[in-house]
C-alpha positions in Angstrom: -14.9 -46.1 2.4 -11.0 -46.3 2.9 -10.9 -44.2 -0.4 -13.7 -41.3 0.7 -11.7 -41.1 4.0 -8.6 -40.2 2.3 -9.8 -38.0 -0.5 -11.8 -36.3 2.3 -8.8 -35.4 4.8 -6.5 -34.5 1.1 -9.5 -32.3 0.5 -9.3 -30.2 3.5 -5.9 -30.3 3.5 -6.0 -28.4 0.4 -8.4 -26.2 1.1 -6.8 -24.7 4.3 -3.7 -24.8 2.2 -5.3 -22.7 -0.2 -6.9 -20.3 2.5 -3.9 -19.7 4.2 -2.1 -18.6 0.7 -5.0 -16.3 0.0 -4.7 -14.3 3.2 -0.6 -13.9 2.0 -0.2 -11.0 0.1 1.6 -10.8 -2.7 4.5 -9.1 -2.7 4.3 -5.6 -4.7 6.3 -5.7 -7.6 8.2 -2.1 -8.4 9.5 -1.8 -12.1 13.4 -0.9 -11.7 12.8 2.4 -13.8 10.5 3.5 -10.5 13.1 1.9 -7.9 15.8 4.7 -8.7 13.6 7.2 -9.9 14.4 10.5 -7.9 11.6 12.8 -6.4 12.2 16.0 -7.7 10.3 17.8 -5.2 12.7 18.7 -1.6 11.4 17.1 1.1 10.3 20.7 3.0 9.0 22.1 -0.3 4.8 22.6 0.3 4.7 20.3 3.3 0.8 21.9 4.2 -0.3 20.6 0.4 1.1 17.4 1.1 -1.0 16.8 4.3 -3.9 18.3 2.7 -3.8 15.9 -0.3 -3.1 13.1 2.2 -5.9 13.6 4.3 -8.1 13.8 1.3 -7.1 11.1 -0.5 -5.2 8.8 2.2 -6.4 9.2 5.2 -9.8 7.3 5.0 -7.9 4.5 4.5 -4.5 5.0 5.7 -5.6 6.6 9.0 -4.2 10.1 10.2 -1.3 8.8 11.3 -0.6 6.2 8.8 -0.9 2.7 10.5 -3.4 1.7 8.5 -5.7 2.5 10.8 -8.5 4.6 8.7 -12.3 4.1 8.9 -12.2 2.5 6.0 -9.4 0.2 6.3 -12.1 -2.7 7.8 -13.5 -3.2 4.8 -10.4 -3.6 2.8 -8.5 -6.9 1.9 -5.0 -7.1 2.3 -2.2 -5.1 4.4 -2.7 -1.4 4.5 0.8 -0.8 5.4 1.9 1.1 8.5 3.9 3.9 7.2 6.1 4.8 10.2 7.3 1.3 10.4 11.0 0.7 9.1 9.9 -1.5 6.5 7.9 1.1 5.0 10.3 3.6 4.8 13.2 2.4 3.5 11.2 1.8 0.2 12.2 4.3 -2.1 10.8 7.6 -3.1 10.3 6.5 -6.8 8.7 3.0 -4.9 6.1 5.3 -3.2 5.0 7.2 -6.2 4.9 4.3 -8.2 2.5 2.5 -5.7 0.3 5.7 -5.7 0.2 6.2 -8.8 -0.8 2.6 -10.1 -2.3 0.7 -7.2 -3.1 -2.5 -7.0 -6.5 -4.5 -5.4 -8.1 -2.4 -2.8 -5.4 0.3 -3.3 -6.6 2.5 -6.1 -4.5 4.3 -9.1 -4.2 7.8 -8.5 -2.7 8.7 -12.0 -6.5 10.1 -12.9 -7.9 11.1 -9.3 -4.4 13.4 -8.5 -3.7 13.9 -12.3 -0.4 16.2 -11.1 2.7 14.0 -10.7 3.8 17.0 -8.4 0.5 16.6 -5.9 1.4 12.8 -5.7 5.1 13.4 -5.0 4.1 16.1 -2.6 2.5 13.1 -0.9 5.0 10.8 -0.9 6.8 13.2 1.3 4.4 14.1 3.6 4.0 9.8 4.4 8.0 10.4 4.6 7.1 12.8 8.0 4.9 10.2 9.0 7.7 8.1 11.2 9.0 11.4 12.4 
């Protein structure tokens, strides 16, 4: 009885260990070549195109105003980022378009939805307004 008593408490011992890593995300991984890559659209350049493809493709999820607030963002796993926060905006411009361009769990790759690197640069600076 001893025995069961202990394997019991190192049973749920590991399982809220294991819950609470699963609710952790994992920390997104840039390659260096995307860290330092440069957007070679100015930040001004087609700013209305920008929104526009953001709130087609973002917003659901992303929310208007980029706190990861979107109607959809309920039903997603993981942190939707808030995009005027600090944090989010010292990432890198090469950072952002990687992450839009791949994606990752509920985040999906835009490479084949926005098939123009330009349109998905364009976006990366419009989120860039988005802690103005």
């Amino acid at each position: 009885m001893k025995t069961f008593k202990i394997l019991t408490i190192i049973g749920i011992i590991s399982f809220a260990f294991y819950s609470f890593t699963t609710l952790v995300q994992e920390e997104w991984k840039v390659p260096a070549k995307y860290q330092t890559m440069k957007n070679p659209i100015a930040a001004k350049t087609d700013a209305a195109i920008g929104k526009s493809l953001y709130t087609k493709h973002c917003k659901s999820c992303h929310g208007a105003e980029g706190y990861g607030d979107g109607p959809k963002a309920d039903g997603l796993k993981g942190d939707l980022g808030d995009f005027s926060s600090a944090a989010y905006q010292k990432q890198s411009d090469g950072a952002l378009f990687y992450k839009t361009t791949i994606g990752r769990a509920d985040m999906p790759e835009f490479a084949k939805k926005i098939a123009s690197d330009e349109d998905r640069w364009l976006i990366v600076n419009y989120m860039r307004t988005l802690a103005e």
